[in-house]
N, CA, C and O atoms as CSV, one atom per row, in Angstrom:
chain,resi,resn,atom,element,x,y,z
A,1,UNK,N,N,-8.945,100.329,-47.644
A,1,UNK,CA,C,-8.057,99.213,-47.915
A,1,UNK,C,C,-8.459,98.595,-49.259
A,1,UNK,O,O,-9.589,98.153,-49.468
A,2,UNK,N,N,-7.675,98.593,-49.966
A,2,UNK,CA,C,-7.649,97.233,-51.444
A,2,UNK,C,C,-7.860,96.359,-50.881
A,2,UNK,O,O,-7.903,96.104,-49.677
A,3,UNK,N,N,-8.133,95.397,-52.456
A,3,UNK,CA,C,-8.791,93.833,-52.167
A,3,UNK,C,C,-7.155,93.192,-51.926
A,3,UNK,O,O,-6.872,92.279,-51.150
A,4,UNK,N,N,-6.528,93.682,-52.506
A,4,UNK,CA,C,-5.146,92.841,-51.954
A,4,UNK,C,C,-5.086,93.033,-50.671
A,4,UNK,O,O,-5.253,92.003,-50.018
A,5,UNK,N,N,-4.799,94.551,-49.721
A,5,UNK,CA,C,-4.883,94.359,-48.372
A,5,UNK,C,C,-5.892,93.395,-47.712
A,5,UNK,O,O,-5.564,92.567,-46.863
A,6,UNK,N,N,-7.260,93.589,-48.216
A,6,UNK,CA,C,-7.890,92.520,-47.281
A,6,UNK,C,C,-8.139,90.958,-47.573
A,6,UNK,O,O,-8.907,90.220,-46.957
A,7,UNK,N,N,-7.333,90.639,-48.624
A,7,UNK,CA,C,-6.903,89.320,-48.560
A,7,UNK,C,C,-5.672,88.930,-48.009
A,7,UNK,O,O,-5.451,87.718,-48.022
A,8,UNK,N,N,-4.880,89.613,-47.564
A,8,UNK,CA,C,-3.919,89.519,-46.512
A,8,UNK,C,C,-4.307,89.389,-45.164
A,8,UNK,O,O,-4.004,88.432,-44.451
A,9,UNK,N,N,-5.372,90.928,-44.621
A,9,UNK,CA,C,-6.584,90.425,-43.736
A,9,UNK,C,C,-6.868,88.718,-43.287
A,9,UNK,O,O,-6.691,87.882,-42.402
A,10,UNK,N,N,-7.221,88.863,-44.115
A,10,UNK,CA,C,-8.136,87.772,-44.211
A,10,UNK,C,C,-7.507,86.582,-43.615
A,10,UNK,O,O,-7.745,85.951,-42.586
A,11,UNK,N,N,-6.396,86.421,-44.812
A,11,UNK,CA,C,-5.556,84.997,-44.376
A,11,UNK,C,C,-5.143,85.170,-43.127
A,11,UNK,O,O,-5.168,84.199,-42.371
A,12,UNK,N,N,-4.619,86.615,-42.600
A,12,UNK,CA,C,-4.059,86.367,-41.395
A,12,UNK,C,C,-5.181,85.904,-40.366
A,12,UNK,O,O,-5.169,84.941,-39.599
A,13,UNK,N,N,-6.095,86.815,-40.564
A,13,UNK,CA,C,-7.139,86.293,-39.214
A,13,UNK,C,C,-7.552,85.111,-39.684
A,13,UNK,O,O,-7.013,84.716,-38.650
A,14,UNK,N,N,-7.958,84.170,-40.192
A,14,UNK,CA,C,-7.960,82.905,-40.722
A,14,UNK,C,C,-7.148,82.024,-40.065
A,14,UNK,O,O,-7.559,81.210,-39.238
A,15,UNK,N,N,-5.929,82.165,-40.425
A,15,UNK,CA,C,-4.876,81.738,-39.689
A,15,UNK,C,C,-4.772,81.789,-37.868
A,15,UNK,O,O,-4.926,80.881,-37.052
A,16,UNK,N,N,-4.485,83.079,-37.700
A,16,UNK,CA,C,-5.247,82.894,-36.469
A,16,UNK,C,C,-6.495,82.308,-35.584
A,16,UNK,O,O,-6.687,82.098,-34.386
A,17,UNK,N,N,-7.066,82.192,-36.509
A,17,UNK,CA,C,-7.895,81.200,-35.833
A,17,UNK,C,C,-8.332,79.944,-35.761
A,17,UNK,O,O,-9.408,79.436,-35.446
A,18,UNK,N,N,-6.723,79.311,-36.308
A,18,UNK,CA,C,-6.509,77.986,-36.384
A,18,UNK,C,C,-7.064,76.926,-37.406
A,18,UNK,O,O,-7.334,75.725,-37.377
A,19,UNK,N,N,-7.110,78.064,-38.425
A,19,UNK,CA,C,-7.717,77.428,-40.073
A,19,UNK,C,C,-6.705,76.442,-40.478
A,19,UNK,O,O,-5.590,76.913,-40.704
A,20,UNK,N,N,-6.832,75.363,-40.596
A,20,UNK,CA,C,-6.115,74.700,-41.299
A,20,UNK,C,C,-4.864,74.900,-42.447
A,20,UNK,O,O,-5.239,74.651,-43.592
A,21,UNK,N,N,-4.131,75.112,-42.379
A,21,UNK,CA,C,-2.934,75.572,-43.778
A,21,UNK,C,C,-3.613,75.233,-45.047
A,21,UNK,O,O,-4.071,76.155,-45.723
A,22,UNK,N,N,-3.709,74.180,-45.386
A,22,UNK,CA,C,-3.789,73.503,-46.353
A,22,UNK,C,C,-5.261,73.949,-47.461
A,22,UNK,O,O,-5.436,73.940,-48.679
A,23,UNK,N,N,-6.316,74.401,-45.973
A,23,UNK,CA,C,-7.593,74.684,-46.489
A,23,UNK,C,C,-7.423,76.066,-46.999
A,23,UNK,O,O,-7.500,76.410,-48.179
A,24,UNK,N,N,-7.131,76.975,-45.752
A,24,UNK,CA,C,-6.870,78.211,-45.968
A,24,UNK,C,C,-5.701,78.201,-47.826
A,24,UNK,O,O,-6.268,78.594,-48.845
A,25,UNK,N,N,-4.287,77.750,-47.900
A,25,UNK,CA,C,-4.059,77.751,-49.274
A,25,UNK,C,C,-5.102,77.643,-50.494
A,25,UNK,O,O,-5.032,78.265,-51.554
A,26,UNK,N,N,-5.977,76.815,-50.150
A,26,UNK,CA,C,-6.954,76.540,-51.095
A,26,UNK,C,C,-7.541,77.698,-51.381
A,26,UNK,O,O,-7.513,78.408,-52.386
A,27,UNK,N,N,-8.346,77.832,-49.833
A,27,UNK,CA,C,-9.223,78.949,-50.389
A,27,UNK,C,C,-8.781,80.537,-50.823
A,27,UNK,O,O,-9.422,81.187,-51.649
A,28,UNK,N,N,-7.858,80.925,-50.285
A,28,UNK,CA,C,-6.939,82.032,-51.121
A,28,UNK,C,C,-6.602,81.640,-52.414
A,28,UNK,O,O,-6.486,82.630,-53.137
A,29,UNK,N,N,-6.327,80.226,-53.192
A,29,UNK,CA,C,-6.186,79.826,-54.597
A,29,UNK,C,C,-4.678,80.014,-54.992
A,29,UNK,O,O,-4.240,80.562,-56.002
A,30,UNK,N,N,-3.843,79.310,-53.746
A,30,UNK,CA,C,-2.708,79.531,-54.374
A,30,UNK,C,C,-1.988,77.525,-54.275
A,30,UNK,O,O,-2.181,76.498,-53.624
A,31,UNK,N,N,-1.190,78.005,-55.338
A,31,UNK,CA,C,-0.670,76.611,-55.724
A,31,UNK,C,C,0.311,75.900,-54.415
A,31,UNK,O,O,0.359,74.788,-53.891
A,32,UNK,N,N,1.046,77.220,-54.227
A,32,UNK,CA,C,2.672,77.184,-53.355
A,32,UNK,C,C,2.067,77.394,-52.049
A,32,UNK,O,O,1.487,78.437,-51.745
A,33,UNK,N,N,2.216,76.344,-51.247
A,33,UNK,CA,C,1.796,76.665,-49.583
A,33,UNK,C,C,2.406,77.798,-48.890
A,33,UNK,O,O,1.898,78.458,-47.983
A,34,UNK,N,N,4.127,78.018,-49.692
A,34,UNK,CA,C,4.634,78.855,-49.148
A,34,UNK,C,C,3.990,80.097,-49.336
A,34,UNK,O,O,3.944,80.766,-48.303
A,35,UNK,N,N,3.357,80.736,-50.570
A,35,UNK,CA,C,3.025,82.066,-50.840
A,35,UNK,C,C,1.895,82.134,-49.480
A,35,UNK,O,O,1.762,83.164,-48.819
A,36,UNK,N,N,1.168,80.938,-49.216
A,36,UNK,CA,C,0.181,80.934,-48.289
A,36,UNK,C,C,0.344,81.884,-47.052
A,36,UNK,O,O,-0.181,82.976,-46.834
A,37,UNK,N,N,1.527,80.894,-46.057
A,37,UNK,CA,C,1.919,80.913,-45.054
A,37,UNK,C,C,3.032,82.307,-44.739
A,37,UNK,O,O,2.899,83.152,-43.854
A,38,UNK,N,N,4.112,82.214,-45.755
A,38,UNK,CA,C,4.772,83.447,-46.110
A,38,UNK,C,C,4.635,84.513,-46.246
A,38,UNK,O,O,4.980,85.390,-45.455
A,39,UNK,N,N,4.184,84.627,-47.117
A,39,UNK,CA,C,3.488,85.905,-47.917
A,39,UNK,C,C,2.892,87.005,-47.191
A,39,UNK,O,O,3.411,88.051,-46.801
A,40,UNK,N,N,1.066,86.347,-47.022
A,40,UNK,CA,C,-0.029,86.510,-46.882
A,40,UNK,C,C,-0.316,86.243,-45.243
A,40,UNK,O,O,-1.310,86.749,-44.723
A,41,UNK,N,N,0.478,85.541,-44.582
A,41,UNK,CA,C,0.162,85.680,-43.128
A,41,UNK,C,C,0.945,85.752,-42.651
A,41,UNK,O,O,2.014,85.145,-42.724
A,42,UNK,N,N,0.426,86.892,-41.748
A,42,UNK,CA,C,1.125,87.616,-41.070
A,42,UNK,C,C,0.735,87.829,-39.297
A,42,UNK,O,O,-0.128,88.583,-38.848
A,43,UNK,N,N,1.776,86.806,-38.405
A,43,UNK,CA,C,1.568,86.893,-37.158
A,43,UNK,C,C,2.832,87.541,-36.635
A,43,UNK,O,O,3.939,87.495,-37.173
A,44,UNK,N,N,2.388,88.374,-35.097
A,44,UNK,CA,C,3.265,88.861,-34.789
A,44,UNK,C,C,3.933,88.331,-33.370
A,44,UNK,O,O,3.941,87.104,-33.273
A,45,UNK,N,N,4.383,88.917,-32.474
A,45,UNK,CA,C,4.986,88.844,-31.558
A,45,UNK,C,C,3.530,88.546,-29.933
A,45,UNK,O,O,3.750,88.245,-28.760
A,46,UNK,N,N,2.456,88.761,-30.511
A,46,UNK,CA,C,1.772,89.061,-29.553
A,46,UNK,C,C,0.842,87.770,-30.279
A,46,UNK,O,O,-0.127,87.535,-29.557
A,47,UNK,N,N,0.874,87.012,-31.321
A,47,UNK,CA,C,0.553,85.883,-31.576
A,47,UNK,C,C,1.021,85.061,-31.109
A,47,UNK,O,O,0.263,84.423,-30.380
A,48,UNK,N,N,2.379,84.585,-31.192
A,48,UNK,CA,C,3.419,84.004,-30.768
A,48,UNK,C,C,3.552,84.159,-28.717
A,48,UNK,O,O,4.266,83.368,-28.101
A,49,UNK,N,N,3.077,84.816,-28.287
A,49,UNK,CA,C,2.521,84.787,-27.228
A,49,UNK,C,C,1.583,83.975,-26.243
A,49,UNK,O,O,1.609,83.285,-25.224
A,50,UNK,N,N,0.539,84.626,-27.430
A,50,UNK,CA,C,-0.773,83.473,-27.345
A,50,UNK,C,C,-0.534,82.029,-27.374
A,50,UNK,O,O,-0.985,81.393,-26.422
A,51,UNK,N,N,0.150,81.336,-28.376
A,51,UNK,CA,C,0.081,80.245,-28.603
A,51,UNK,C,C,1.003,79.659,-27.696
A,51,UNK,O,O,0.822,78.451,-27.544
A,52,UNK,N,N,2.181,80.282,-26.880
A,52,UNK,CA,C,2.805,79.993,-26.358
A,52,UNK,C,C,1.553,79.553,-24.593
A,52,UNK,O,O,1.424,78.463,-24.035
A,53,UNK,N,N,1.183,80.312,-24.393
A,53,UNK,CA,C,-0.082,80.724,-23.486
A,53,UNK,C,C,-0.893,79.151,-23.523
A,53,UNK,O,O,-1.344,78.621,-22.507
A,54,UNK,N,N,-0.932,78.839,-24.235
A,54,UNK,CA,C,-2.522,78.016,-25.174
A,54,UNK,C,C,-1.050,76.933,-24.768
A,54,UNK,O,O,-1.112,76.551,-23.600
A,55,UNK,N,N,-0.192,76.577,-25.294
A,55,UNK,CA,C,0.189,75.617,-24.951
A,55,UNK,C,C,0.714,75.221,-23.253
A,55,UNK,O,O,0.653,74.060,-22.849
A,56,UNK,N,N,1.163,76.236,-22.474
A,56,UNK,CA,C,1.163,76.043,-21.571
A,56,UNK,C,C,-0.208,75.442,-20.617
A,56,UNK,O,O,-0.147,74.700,-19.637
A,57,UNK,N,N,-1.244,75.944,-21.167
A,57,UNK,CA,C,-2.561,75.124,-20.583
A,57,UNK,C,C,-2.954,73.720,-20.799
A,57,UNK,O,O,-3.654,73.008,-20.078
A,58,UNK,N,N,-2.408,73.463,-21.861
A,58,UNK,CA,C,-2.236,72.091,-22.732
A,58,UNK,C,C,-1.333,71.083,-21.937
A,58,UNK,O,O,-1.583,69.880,-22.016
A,59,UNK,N,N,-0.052,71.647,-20.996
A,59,UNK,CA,C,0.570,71.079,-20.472
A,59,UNK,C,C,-0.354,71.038,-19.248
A,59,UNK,O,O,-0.728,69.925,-18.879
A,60,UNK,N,N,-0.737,72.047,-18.624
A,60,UNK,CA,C,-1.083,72.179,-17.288
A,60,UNK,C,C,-2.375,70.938,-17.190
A,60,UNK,O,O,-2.556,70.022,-16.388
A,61,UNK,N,N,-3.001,71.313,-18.178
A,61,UNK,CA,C,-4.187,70.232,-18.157
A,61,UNK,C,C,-3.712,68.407,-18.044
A,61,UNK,O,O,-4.161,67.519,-17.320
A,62,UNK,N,N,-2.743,68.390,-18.990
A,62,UNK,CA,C,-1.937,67.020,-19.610
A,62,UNK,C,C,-1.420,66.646,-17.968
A,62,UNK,O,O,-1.560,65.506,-17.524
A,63,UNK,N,N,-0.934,67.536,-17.317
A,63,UNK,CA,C,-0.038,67.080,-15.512
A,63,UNK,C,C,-1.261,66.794,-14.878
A,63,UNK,O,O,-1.295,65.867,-14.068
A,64,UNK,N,N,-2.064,67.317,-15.075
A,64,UNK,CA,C,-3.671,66.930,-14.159
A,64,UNK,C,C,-4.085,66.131,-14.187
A,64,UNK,O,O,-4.023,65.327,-13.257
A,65,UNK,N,N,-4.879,65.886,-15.526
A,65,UNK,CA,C,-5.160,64.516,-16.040
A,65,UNK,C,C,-4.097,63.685,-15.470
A,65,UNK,O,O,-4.575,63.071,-14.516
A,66,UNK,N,N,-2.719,63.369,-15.663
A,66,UNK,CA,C,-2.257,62.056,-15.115
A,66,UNK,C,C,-1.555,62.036,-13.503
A,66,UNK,O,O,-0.802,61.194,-13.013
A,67,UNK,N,N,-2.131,63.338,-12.883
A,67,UNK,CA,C,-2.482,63.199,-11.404
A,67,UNK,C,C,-4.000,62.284,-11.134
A,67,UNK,O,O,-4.038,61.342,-10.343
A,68,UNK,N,N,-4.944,62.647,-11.763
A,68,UNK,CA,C,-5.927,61.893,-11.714
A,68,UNK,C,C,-5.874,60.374,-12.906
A,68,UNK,O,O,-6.958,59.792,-12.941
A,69,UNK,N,N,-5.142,59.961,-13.504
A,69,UNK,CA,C,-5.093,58.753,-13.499
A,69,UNK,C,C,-3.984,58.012,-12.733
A,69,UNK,O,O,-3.755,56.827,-12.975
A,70,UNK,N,N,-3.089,58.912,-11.533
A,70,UNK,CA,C,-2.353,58.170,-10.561
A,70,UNK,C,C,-0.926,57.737,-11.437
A,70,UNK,O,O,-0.227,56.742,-11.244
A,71,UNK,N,N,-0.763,58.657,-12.308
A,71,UNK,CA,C,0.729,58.491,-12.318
A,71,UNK,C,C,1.963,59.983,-12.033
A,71,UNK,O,O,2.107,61.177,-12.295
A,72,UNK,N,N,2.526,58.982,-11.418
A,72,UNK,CA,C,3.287,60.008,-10.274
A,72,UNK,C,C,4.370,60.758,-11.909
A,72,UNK,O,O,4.707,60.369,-13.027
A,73,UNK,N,N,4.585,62.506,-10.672
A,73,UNK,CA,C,5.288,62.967,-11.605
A,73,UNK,C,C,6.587,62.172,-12.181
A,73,UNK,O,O,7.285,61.317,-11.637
A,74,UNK,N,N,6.658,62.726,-13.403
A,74,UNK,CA,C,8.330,62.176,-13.547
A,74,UNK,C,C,8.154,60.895,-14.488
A,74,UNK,O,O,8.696,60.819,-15.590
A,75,UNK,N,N,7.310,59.858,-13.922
A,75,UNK,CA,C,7.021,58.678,-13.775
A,75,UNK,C,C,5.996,58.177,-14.696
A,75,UNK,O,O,5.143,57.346,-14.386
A,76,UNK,N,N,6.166,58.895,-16.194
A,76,UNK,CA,C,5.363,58.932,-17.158
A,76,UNK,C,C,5.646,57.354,-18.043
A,76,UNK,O,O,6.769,56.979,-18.378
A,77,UNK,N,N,4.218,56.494,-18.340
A,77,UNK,CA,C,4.337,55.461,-18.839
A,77,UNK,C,C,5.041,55.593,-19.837
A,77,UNK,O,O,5.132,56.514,-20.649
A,78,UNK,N,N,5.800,54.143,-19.707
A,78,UNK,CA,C,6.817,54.071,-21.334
A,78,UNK,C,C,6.138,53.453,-22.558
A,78,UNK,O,O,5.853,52.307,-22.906
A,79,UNK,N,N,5.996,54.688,-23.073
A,79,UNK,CA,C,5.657,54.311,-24.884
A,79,UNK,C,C,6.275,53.014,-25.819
A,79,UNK,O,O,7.494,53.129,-25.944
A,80,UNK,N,N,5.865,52.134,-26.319
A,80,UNK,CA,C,6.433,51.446,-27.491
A,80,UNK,C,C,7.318,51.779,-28.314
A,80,UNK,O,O,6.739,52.477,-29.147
A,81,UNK,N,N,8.404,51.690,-28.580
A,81,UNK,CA,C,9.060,52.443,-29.345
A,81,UNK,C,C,8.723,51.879,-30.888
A,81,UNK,O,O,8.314,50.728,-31.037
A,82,UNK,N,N,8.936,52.816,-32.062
A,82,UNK,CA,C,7.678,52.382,-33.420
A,82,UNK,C,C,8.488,52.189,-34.679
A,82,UNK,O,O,8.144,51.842,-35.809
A,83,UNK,N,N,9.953,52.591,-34.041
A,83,UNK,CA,C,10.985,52.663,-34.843
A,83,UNK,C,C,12.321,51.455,-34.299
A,83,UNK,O,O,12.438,50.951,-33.181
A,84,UNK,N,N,12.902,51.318,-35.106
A,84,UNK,CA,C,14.337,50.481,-34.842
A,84,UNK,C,C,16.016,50.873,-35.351
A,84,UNK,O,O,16.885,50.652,-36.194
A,85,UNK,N,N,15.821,51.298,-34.649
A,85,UNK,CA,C,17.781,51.889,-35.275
A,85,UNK,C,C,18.125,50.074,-36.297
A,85,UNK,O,O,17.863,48.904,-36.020
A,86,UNK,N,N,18.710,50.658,-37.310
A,86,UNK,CA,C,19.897,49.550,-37.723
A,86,UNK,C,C,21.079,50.443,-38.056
A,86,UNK,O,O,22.148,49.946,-38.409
């Protein structure tokens, strides 16, 4: 593999492993976030999986937790609203 392939490598597994965008742009040395994210990383269908996965636990955990602080399903406290229509 070329150094171009494994800076593609790179970013992708980087990326995958929940590197920051912003850092990861940096450290590849590109100006355009898009060339970052676009370009150079590359997730597939079996990424998009995962994260789907990872968030479902995120929920599962989130329904637990407010079984154990005793709020019934459904019956989720009402937020402040932070905005105001005019």
């Amino acid at each position: 593999m070329d150094d171009h392939g494994r800076r593609h490598t790179y970013c992708s597994n980087q990326a995958k492993a929940g590197m920051n965008p912003k850092t990861l742009q940096y450290l590849m040395g590109h100006s355009d976030i898009g060339v970052t994210m676009n370009v150079y990383t590359h997730l597939g269908m079996e990424d998009a999986a995962a994260e789907m996965a990872r968030m479902e636990e995120v929920e599962s955990a989130r329904r637990e937790q407010e079984k154990l602080n005793g709020v019934k399903e459904g019956k989720e406290k009402q937020s402040k609203k932070m905005f105001r229509v005019v």
